[in-house]
N, C-alpha and C positions, 0 to 999 in steps of 0.2 A: 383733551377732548378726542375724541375715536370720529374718523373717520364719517362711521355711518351716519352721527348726530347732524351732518349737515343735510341728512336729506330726508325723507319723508318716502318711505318704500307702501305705495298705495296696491301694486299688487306684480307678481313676477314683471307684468310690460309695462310699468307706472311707476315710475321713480320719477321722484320731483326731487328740488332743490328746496331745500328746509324753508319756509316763510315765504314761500312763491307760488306761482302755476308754470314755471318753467322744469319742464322736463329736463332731464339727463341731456337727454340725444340733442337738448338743441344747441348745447355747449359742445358735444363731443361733435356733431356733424360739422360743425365750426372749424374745429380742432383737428381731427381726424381730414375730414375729405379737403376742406379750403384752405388748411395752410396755417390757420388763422393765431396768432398771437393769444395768450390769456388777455392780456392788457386791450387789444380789440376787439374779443369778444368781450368783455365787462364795457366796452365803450358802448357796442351795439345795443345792447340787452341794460339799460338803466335799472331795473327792477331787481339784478345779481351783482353784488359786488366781487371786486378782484379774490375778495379771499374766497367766494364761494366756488369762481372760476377754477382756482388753480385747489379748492378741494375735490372738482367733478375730476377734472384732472388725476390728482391723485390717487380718486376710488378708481378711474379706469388704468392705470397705471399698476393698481397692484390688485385688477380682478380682470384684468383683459380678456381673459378666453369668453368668463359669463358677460362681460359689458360689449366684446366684440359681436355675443350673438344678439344681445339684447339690440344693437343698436342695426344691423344686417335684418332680424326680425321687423322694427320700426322703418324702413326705406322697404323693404318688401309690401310692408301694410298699407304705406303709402300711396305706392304704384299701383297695386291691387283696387283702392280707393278709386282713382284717379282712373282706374278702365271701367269698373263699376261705374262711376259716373257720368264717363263719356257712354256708353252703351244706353243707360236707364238717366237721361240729364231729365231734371228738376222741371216743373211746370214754367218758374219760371227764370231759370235758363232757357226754354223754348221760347218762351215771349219776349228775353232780351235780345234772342238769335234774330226773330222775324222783327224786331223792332231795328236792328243794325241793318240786318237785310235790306231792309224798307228804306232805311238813309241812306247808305249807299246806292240804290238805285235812285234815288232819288238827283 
């Protein structure tokens, strides 16, 4: 079996894990930044098994320059989100602010 058959390449920033909706990045951000065990991430994530783990594994092991961007790419998009958000927050994210507000003075 080759490598790639375990995943589902939806578009350059969209790579799944074959039979899932788990992304690449959520195994390698595991992997990569926390340290994390293949064996504890397949614990986290019920929906990927060990062998899918230690295939993400493998694809970033022998394509790291394109998965190192690919994954730098998704933690940027993130953040980016995440200011967006806070600058333009949701209707009602405003209503749960003044609804917390409200309890706590209270």
């Amino acid at each position: 079996m080759e490598i790639e058959q375990y995943f589902n390449f939806l578009s350059d920033d969209d790579i799944r894990i074959a039979g899932t909706r788990v992304g690449i990045e959520t195994v390698l951000y595991d992997y990569i930044y926390c340290s994390r065990t293949a064996e504890q991430i397949a614990d986290t994530y019920p929906s990927i098994s060990l062998e899918q783990v230690y295939a993400t594994i493998l694809y970033y092991l022998q394509n790291r320059e394109k998965v190192e961007a690919y994954i730098v790419d998704w933690i940027e998009h993130g953040e980016w989100m995440r200011r967006e958000q806070a600058r333009n927050p949701s209707p009602v994210t405003l209503r749960l602010r003044r609804l917390a507000a409200k309890l706590d003075s209270s």
